[in-house]
Phi, psi and omega in degrees: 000126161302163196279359203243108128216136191272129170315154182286327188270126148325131198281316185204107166272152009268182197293178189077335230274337188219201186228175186186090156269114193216136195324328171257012175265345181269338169290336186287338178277311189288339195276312176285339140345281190314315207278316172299309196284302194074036174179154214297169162311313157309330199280273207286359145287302134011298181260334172257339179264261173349305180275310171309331182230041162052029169294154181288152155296302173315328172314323210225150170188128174264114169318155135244151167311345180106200181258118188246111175051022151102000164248155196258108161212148222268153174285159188256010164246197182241006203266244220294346148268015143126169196245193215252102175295085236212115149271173197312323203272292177325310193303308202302323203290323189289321171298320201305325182284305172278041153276337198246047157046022167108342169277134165250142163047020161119322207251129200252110194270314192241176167276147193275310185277049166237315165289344157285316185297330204285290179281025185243163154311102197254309141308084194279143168351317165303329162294121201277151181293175164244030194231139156274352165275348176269020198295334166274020184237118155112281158338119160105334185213051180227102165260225167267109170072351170268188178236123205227183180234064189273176194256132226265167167322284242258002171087018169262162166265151185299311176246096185279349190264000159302168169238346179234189190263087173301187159212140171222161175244130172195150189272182182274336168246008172222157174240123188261037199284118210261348203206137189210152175251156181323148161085336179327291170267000000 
């Protein structure tokens, strides 16, 4: 089976009912990224992110999947095709553009209401996870691809020792926090 071929069984029904985060639904995401893009995700961050706001190239590098129809596409997890590799100086120029809602230097690289939409909470709390051993994870603190610091089932914050509302991205073997609003830490 290939990472893009969707399982036959449904993780749950009906769609919605629960939460999941899970590693081949973000390659699948990333493969239609690709597919949309006509070119790889590493390419086409590079050129509308990275390079405006001067991340180093050398700093960073993203796993793939190989050439899927004649495009290179890069994973959307961290899991078996290597995950996006960053350091910290690079990572923080990626928090700053969102602390600054997607504008660098006057030039507005994303849209602000995808990025207040991104770092908000998207998942509500009520919602039950599908997976129970991961059941402290994700309700209540899931945006779009972020980990945000909304209040979890059990009525906590993901960062409970923060006062404002962080958002961080993290992987499965690094923790990142990428994006913070001032005065926080």
């Amino acid at each position: 089976m290939t990472p893009f071929a969707p399982n036959p069984d449904p993780l749950f029904t009906p769609p919605g009912s629960k939460f999941a985060y899970w590693d081949s639904a973000m390659n699948q995401f990333a493969n239609v990224l690709t597919r949309i893009a006509a070119e790889p995700l590493e390419d086409l961050l590079q050129r509308r992110i990275a390079g405006p706001i001067g991340m180093n190239r050398e700093k960073w590098d993203w796993g793939d999947w190989g050439k899927v129809d004649g495009i290179v596409v890069n994973g959307g997890s961290g899991n078996k095709s290597g995950p996006m590799k960053i350091s910290a100086r690079e990572a923080a120029r990626f928090g700053l553009l969102f602390l600054n809602r997607g504008n660098w230097n006057g030039r507005q690289l994303l849209s602000a209401r995808w990025v207040e939409e991104a770092t908000r909470v998207q998942v509500p709390a009520t919602v039950p996870h599908g997976f129970a051993e991961r059941a402290k994870s994700g309700p209540g603190e899931y945006g779009f691809n972020w980990w945000v610091n909304g209040l979890k089932p059990d009525g906590q914050h993901k960062f409970p020792a923060l006062r404002r509302t962080p958002s961080a991205a993290r992987g499965t073997t690094t923790t990142t926090v990428s994006s913070y609003r001032s005065g926080t830490w």
